[in-house]
PDB file of N, CA, C and O in Angstrom:
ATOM      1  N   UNK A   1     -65.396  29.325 -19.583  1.00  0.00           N
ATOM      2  CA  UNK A   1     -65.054  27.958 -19.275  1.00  0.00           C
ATOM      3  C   UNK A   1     -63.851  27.958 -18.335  1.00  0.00           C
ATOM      4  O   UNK A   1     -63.041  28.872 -18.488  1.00  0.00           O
ATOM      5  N   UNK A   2     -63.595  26.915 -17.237  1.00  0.00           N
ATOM      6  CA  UNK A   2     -62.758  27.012 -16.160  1.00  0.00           C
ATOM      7  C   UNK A   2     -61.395  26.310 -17.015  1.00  0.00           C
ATOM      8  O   UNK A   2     -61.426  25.711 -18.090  1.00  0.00           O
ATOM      9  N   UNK A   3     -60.181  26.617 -16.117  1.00  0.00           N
ATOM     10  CA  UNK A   3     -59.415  26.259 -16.887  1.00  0.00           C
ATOM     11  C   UNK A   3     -59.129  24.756 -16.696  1.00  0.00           C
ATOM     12  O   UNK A   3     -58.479  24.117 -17.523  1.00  0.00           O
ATOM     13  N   UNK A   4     -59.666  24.193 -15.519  1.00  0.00           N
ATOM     14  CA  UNK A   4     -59.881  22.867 -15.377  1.00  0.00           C
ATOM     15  C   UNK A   4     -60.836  21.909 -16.356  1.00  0.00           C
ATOM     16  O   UNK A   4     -60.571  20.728 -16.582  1.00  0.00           O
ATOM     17  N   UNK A   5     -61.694  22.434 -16.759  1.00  0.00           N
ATOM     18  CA  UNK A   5     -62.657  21.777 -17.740  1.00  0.00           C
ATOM     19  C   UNK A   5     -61.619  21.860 -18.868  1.00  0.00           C
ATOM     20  O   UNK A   5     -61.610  20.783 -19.464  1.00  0.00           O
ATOM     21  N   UNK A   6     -60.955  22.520 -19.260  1.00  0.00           N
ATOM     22  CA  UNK A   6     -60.204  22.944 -20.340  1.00  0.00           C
ATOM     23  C   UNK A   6     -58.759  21.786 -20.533  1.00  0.00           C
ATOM     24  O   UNK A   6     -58.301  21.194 -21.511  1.00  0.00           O
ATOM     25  N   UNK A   7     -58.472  21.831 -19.452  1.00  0.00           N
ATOM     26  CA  UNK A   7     -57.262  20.544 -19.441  1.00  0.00           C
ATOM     27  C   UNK A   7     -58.169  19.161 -19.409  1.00  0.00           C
ATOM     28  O   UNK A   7     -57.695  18.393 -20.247  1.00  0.00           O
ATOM     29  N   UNK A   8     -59.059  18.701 -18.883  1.00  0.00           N
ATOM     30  CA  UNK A   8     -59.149  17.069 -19.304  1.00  0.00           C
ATOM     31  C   UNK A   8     -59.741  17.131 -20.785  1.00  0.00           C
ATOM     32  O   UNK A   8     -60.224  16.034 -21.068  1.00  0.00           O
ATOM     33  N   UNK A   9     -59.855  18.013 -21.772  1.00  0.00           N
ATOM     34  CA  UNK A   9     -59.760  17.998 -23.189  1.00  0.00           C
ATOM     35  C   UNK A   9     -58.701  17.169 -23.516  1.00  0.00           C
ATOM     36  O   UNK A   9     -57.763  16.786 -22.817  1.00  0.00           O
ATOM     37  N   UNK A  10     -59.026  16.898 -24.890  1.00  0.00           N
ATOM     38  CA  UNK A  10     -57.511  16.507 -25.499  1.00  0.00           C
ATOM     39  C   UNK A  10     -57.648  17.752 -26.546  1.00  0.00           C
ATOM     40  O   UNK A  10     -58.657  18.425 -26.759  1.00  0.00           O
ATOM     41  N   UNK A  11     -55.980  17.910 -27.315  1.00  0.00           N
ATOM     42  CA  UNK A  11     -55.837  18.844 -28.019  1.00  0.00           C
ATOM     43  C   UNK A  11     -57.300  19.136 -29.010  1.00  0.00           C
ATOM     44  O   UNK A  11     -58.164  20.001 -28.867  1.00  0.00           O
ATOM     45  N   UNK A  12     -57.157  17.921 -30.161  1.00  0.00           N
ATOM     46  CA  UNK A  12     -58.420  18.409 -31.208  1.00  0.00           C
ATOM     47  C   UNK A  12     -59.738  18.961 -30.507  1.00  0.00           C
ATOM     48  O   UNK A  12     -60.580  19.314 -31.333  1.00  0.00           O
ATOM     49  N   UNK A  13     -60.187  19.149 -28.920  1.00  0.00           N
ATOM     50  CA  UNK A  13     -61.440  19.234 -28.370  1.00  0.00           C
ATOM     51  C   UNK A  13     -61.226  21.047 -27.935  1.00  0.00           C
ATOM     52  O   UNK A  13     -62.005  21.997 -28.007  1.00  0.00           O
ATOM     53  N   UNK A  14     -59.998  20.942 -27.544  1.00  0.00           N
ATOM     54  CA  UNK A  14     -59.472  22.166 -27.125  1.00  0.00           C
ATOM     55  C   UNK A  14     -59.425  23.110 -28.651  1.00  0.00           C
ATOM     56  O   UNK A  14     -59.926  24.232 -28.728  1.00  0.00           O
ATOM     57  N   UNK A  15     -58.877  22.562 -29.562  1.00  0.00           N
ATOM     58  CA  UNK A  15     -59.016  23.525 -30.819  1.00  0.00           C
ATOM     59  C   UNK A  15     -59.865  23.741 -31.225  1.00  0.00           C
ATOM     60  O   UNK A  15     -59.827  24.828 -31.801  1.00  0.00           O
ATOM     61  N   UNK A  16     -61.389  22.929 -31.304  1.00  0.00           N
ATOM     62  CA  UNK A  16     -62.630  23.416 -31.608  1.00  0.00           C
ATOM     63  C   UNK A  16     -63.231  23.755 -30.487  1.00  0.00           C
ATOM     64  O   UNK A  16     -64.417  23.509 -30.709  1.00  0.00           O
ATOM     65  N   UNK A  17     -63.126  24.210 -29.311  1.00  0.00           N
ATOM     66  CA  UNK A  17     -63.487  24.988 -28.689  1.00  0.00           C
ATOM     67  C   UNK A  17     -63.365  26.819 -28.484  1.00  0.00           C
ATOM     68  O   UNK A  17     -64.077  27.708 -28.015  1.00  0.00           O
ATOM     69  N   UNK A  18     -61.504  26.670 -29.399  1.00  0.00           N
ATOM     70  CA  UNK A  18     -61.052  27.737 -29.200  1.00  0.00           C
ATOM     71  C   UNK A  18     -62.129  28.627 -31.158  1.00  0.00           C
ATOM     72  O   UNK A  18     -62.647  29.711 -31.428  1.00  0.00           O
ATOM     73  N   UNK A  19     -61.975  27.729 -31.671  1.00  0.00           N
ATOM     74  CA  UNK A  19     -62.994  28.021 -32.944  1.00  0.00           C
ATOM     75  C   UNK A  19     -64.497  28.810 -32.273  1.00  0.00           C
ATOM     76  O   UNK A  19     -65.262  29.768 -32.384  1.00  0.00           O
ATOM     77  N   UNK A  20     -64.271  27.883 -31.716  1.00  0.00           N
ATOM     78  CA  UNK A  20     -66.312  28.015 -31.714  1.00  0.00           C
ATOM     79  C   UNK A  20     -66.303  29.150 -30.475  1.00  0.00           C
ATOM     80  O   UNK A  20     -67.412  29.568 -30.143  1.00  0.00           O
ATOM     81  N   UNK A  21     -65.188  29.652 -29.804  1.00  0.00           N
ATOM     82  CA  UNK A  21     -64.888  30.737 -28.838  1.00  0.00           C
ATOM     83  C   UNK A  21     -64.675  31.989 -30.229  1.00  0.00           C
ATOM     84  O   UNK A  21     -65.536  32.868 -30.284  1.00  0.00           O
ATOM     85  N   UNK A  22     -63.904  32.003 -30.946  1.00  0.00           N
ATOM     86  CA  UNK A  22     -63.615  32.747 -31.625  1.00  0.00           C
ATOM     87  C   UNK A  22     -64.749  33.221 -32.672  1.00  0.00           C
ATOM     88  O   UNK A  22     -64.972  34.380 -33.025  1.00  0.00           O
ATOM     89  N   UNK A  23     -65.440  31.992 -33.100  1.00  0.00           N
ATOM     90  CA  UNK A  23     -66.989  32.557 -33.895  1.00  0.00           C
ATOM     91  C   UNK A  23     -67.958  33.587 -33.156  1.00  0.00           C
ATOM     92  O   UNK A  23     -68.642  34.519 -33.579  1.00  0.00           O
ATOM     93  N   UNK A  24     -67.699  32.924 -31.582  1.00  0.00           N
ATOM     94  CA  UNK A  24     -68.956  33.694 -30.995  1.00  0.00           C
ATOM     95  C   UNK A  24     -68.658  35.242 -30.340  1.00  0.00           C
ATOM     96  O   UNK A  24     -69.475  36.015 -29.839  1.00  0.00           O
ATOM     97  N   UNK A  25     -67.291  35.400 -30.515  1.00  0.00           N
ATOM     98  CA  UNK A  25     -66.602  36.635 -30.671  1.00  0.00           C
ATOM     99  C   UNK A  25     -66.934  37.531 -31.434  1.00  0.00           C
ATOM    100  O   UNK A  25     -67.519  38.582 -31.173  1.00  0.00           O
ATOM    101  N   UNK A  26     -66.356  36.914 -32.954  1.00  0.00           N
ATOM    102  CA  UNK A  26     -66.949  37.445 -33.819  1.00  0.00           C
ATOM    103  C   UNK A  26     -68.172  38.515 -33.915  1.00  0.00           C
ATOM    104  O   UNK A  26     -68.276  39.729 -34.086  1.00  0.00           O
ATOM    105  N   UNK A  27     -69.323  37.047 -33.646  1.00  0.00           N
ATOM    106  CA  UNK A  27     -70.538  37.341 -33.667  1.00  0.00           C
ATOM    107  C   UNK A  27     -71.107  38.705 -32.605  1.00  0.00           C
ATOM    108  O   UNK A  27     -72.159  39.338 -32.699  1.00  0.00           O
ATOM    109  N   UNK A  28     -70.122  38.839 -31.726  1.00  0.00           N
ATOM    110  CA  UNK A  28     -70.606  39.652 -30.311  1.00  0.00           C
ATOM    111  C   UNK A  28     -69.631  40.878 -30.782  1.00  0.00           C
ATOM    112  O   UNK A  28     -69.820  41.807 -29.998  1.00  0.00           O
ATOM    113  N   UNK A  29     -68.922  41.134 -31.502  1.00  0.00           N
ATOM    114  CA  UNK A  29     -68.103  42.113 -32.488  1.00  0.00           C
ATOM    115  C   UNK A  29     -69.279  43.150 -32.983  1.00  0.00           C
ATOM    116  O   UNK A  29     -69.515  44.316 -32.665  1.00  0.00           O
ATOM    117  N   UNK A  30     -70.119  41.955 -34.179  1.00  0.00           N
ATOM    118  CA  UNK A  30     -70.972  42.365 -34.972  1.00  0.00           C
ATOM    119  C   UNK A  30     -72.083  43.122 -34.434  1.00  0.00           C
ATOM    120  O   UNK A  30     -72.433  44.191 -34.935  1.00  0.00           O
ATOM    121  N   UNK A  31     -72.704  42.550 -33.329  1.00  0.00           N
ATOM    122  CA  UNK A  31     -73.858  42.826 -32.466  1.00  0.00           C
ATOM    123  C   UNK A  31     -73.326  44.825 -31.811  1.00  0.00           C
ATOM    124  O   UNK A  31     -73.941  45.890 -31.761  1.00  0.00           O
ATOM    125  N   UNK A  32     -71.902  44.374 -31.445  1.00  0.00           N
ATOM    126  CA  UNK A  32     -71.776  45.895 -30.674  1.00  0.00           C
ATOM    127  C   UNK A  32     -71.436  46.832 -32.170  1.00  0.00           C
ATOM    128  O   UNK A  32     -71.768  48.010 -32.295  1.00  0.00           O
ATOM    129  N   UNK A  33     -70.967  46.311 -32.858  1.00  0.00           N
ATOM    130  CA  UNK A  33     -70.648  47.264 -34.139  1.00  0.00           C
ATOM    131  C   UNK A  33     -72.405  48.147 -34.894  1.00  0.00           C
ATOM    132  O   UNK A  33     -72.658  49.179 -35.516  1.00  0.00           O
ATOM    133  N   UNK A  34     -73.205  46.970 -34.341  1.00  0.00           N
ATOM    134  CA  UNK A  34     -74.686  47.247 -35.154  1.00  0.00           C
ATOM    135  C   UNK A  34     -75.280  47.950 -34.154  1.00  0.00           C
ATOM    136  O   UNK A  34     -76.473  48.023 -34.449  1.00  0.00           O
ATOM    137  N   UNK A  35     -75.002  48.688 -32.788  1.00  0.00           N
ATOM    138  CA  UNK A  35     -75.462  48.677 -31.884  1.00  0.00           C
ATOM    139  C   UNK A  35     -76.422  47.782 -30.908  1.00  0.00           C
ATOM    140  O   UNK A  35     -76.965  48.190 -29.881  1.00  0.00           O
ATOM    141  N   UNK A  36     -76.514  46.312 -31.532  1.00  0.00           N
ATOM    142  CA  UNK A  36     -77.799  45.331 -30.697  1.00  0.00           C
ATOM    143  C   UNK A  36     -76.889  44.645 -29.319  1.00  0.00           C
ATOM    144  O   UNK A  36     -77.423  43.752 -28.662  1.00  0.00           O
ATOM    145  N   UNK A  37     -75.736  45.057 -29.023  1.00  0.00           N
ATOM    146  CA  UNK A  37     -75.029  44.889 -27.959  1.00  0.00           C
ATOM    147  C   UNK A  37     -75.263  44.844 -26.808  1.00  0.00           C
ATOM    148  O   UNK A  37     -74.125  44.980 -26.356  1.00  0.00           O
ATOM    149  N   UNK A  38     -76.281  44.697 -25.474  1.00  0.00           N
ATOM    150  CA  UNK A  38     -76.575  44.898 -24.450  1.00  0.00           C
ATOM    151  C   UNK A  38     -75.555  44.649 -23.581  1.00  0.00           C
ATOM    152  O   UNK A  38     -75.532  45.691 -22.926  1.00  0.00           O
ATOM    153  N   UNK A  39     -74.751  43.991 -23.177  1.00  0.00           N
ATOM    154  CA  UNK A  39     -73.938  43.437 -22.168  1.00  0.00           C
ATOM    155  C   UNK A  39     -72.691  43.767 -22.934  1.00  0.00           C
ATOM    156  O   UNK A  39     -72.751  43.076 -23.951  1.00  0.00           O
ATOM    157  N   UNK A  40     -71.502  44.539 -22.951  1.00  0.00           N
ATOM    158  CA  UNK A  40     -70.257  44.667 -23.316  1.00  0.00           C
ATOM    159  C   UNK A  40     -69.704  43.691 -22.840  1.00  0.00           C
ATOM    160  O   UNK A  40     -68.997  42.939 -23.512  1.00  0.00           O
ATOM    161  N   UNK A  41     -70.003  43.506 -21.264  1.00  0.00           N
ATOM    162  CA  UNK A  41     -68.871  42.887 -20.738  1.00  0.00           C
ATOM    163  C   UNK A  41     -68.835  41.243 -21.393  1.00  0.00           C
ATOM    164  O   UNK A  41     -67.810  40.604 -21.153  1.00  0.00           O
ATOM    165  N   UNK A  42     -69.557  40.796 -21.931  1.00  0.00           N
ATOM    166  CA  UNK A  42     -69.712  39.649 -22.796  1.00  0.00           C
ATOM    167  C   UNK A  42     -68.088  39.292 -23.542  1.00  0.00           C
ATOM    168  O   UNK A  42     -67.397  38.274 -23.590  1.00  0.00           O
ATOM    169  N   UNK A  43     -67.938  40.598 -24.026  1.00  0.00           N
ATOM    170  CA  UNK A  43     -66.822  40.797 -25.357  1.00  0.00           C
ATOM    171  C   UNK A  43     -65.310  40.397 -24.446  1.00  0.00           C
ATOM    172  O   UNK A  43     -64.358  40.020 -25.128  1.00  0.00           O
ATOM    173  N   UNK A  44     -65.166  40.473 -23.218  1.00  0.00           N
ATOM    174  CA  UNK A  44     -63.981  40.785 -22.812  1.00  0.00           C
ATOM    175  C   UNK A  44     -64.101  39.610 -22.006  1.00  0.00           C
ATOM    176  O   UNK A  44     -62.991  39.317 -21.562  1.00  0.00           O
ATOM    177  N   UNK A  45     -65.153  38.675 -21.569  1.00  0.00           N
ATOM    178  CA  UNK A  45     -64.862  37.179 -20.862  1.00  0.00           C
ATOM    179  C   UNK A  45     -64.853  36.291 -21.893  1.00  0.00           C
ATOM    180  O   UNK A  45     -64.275  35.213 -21.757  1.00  0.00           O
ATOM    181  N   UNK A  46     -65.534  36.649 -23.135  1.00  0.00           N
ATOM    182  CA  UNK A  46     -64.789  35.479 -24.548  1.00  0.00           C
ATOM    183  C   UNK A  46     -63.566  35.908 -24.587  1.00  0.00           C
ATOM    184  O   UNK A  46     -62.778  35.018 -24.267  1.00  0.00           O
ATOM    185  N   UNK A  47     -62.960  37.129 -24.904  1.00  0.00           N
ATOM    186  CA  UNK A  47     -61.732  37.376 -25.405  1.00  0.00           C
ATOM    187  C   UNK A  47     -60.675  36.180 -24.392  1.00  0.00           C
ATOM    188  O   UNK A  47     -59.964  35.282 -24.843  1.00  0.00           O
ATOM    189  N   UNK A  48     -60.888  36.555 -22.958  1.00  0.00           N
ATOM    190  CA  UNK A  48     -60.043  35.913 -21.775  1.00  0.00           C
ATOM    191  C   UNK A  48     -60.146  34.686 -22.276  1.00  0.00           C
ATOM    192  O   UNK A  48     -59.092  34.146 -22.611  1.00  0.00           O
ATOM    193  N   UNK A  49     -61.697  33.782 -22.491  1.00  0.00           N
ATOM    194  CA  UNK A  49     -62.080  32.440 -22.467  1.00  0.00           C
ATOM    195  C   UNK A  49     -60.883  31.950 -23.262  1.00  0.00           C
ATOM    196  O   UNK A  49     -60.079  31.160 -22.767  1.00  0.00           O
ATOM    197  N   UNK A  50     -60.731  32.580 -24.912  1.00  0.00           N
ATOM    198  CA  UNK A  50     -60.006  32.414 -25.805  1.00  0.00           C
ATOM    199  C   UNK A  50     -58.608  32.649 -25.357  1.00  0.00           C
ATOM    200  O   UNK A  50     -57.893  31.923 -26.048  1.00  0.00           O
ATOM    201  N   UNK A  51     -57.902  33.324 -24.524  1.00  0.00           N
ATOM    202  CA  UNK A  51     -56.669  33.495 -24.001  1.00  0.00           C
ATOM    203  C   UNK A  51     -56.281  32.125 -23.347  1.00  0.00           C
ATOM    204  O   UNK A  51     -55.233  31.505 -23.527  1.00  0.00           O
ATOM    205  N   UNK A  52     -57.268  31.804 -22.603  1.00  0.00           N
ATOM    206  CA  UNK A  52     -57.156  30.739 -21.162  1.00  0.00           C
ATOM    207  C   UNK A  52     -57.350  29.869 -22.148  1.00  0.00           C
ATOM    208  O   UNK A  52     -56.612  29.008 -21.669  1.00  0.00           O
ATOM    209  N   UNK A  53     -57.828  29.270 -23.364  1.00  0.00           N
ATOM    210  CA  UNK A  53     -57.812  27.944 -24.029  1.00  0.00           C
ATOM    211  C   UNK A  53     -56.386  27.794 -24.859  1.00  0.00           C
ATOM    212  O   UNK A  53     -55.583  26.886 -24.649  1.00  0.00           O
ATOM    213  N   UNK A  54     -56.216  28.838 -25.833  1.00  0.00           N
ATOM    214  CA  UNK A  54     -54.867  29.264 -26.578  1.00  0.00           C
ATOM    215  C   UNK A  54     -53.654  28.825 -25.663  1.00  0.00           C
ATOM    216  O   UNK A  54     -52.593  28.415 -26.135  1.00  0.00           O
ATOM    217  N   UNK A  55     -53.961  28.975 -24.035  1.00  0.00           N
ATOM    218  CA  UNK A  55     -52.566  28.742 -23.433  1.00  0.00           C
ATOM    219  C   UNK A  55     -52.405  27.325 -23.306  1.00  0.00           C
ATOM    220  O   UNK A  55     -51.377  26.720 -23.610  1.00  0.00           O
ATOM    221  N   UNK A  56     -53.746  26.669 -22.718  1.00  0.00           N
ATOM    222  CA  UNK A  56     -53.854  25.861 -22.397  1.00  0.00           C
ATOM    223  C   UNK A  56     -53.336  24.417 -23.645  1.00  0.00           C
ATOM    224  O   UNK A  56     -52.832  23.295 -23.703  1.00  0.00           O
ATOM    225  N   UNK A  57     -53.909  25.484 -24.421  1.00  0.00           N
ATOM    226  CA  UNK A  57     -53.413  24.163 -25.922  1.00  0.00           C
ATOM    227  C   UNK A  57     -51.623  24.258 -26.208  1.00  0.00           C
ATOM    228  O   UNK A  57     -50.821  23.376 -26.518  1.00  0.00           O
ATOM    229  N   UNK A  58     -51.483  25.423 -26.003  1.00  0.00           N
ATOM    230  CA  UNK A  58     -49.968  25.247 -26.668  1.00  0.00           C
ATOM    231  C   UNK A  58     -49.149  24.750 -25.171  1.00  0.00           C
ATOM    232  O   UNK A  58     -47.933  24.676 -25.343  1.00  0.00           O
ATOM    233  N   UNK A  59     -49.543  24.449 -23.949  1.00  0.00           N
ATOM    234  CA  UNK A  59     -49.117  23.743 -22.965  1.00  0.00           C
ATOM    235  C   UNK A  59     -49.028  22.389 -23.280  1.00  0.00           C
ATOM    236  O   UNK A  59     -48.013  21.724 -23.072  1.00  0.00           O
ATOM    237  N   UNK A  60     -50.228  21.885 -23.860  1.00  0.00           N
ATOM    238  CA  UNK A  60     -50.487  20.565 -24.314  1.00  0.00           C
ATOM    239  C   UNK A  60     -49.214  20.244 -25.346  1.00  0.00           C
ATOM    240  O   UNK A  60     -48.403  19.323 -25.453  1.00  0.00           O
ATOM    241  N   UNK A  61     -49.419  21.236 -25.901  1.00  0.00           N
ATOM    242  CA  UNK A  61     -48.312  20.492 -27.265  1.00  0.00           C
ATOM    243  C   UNK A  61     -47.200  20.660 -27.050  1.00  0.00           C
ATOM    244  O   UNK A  61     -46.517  20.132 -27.928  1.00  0.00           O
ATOM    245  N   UNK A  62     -46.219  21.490 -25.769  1.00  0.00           N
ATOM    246  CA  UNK A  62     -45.419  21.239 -25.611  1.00  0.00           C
ATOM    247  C   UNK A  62     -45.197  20.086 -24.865  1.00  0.00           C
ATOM    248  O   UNK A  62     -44.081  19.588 -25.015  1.00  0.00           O
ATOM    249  N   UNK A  63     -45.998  19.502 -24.066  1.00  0.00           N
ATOM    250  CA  UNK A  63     -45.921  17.978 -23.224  1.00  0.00           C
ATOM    251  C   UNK A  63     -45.761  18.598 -21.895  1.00  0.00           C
ATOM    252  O   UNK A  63     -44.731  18.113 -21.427  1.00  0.00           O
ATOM    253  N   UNK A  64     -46.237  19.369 -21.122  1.00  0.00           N
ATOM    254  CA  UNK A  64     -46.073  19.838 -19.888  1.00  0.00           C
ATOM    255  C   UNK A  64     -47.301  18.574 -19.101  1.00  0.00           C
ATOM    256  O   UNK A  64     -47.515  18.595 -17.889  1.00  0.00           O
TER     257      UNK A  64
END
């Protein structure tokens, strides 16, 4: 997700995004742990996705 889509959120939209980023993490954890993993690089543009939302929210709550 761009980080522009990410700012006209409001906070609560941005925190269940960063959830539902973090489930599907999870889930792509599980897949390479079981070997059904095809695409690694999957694992490391959620991880970022989840970086780039995390910042984006605690920007918000400071009032920038």
């Amino acid at each position: 997700m761009k980080a522009a889509e990410l700012r006209q959120k409001d906070v609560a939209g941005i925190e269940a995004e960063v959830k539902a980023l973090q489930r599907a993490h999870f889930g792509l954890r599980m897949q390479k742990a079981t070997q059904q993993l095809n695409n690694t690089t999957t694992l490391r543009s959620t991880r970022r996705d989840i970086a780039r939302a995390k910042t984006i929210l605690a920007e918000k709550r400071v009032g920038k």
